[in-house]
C-alpha positions in Angstrom: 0.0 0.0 0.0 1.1 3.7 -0.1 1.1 5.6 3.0 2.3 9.6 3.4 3.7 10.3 6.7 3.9 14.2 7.7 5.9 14.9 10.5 8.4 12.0 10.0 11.3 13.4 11.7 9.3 13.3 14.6 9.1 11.2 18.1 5.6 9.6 16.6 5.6 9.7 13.1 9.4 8.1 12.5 8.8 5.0 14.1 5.2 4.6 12.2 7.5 5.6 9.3 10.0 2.6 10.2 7.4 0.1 11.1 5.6 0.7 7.4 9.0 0.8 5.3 9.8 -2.2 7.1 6.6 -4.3 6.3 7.0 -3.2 2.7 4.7 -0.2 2.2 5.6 2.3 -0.3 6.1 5.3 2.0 6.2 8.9 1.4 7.2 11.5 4.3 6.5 14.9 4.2 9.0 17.6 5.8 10.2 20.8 5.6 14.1 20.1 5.9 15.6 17.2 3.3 18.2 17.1 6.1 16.0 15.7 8.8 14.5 13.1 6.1 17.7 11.3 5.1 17.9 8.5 7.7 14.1 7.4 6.4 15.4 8.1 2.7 18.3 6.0 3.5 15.7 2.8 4.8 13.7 3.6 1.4 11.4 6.5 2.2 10.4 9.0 -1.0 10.2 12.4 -0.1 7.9 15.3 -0.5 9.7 18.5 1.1 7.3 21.4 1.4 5.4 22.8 4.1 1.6 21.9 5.8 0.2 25.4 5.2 1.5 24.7 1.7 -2.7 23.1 0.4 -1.6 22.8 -3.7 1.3 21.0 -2.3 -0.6 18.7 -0.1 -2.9 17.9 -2.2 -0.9 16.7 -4.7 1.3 15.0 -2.3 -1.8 13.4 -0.9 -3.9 12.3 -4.3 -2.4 8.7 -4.9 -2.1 7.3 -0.9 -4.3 4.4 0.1 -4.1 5.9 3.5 -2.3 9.7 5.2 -1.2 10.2 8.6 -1.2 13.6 9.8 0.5 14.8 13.0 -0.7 18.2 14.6 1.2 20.6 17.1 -0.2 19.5 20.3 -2.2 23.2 20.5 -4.4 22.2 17.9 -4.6 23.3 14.4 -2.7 26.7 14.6 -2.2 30.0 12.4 0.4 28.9 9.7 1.6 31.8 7.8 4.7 32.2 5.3 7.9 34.0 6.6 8.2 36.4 3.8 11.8 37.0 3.9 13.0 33.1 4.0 9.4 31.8 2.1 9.0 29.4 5.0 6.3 29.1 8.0 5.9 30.4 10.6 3.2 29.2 13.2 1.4 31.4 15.5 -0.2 30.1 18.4 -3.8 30.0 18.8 -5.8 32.9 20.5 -7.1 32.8 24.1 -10.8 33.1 24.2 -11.5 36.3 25.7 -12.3 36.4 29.1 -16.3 37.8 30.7 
C-alpha cells in the first residue's frame, strides 16, 4: 500500500514511518528540511519537502495514498503563515478566548 507520513522526523511519526518501510509499504514522508529526512530516505522512504500550510502542495502529495497520517502541534490546528523574507512558515499560536 502507499502511505504519506507528515511529521516524519518526529518522536511519533518516524517509528510509524519505520514500522511501514519495514513491512514493505511504499512510503512517502512529508517535511520541511531534506536534512531531517535522510535517515528514512536511507531505509527507502520518498520524499515530499514542502510545508503543511502549503494546500496545492498537499494535495498533490496526498492524491495517490491508500491511507495519510497527519501529526498536529499538540495546540491544535494553529495559524500557519509564510515567513516572507526566507518563504517558510511560521506558526502562530492560537488565541485565548476572551475572558467575561
Amino acid at each position: 500500500m502507499k502511505f504519506v507520513v507528515t511529521g516524519a522526523a518526529g518522536h511519533v511519526s518516524k517509528p510509524l514511518t519505520e514500522l511501514l518501510l519495514k513491512k514493505g509499504h511504499d512510503v512517502t514522508i512529508v517535511g520541511r528540511s531534506p536534512k531531517n529526512l535522510e535517515g528514512l530516505v536511507k531505509l527507502g522512504a520518498k520524499t515530499a519537502i514542502g510545508d503543511m500550510g502549503d494546500i496545492p502542495f498537499l494535495t498533490e502529495t496526498f492524491k495517490r495514498a491508500d491511507g495519510v497520517y497527519v501529526i498536529l502541534p499538540p495546540c491544535g490546528i494553529p495559524m500557519i503563515r509564510r515567513n516572507r523574507a526566507f518563504g517558510t512558515p511560521r506558526i502562530s499560536p492560537p488565541r485565548s478566548a476572551p475572558t467575561a
